[in-house]
C-alpha positions as CSV (number, residue, x, y, z in Angstrom):
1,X,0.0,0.0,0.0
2,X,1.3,3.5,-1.0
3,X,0.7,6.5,1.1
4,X,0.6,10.1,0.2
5,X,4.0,10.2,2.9
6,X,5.8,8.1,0.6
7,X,5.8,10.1,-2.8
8,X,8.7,12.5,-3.3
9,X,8.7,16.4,-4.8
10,X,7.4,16.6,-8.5
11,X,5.1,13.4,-8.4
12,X,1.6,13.3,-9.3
13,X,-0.7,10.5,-8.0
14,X,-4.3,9.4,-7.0
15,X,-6.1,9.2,-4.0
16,X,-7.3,5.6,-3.6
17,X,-8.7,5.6,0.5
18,X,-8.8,8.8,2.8
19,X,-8.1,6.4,6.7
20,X,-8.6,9.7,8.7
21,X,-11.8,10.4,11.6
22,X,-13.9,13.2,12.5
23,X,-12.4,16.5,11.9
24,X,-9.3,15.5,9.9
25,X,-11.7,13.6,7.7
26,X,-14.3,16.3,7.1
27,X,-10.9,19.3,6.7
28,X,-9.6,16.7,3.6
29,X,-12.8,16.3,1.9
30,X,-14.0,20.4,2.0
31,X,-10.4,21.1,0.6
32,X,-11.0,18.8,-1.9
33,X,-8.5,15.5,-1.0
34,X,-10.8,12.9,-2.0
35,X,-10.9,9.4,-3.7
36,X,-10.4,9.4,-7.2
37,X,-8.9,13.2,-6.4
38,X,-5.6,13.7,-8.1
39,X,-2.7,15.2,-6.5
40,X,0.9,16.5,-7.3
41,X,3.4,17.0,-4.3
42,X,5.3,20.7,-4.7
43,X,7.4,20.3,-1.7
44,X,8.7,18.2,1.0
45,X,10.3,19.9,4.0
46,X,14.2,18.6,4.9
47,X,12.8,16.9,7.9
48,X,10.1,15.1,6.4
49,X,7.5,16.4,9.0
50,X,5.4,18.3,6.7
51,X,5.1,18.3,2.6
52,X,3.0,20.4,0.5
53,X,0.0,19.3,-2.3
54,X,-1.9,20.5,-5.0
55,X,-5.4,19.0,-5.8
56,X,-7.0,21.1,-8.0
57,X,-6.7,24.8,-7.6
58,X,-6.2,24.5,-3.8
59,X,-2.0,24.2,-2.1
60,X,-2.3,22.1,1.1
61,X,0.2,21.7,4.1
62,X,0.0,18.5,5.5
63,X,2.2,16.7,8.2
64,X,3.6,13.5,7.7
65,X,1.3,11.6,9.9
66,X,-2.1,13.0,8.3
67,X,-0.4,11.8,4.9
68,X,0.7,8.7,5.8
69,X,-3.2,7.6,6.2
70,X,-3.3,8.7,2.5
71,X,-3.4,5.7,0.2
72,X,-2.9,6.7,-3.2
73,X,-1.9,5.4,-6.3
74,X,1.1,6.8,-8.3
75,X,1.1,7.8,-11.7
């Protein structure tokens, strides 16, 4: 299983399962991280505690542990 945490800067993949509860969930899904959503990483930080997304026309922060319950597909 591949999660959103493992994908590097510059790659684009899609969002098979969303794993998250309550408020995380509902925060993903009204910014538009979805299944079937696609999404490009723009940025990783050097520590790998945070990483930055595009899914449509919106830029997302997310930490490593909200992305790691991100499965997703690459392509």
């Amino acid at each position: 299983m591949a999660t959103l945490a493992g994908l590097e800067a510059n790659e684009d993949a899609v969002v098979l399962k969303v794993n998250a509860d309550g408020e995380l969930k509902r925060r993903l899904f009204s910014l538009g991280l979805r299944k079937s959503s696609h999404v490009r990483v723009k940025a990783v930080s050097l520590n790998k505690s945070t990483m930055e997304i595009e899914t449509g026309a919106c830029m997302l922060a997310l930490r490593f542990e909200e992305a790691k319950k991100i499965e997703v597909e690459k392509i």
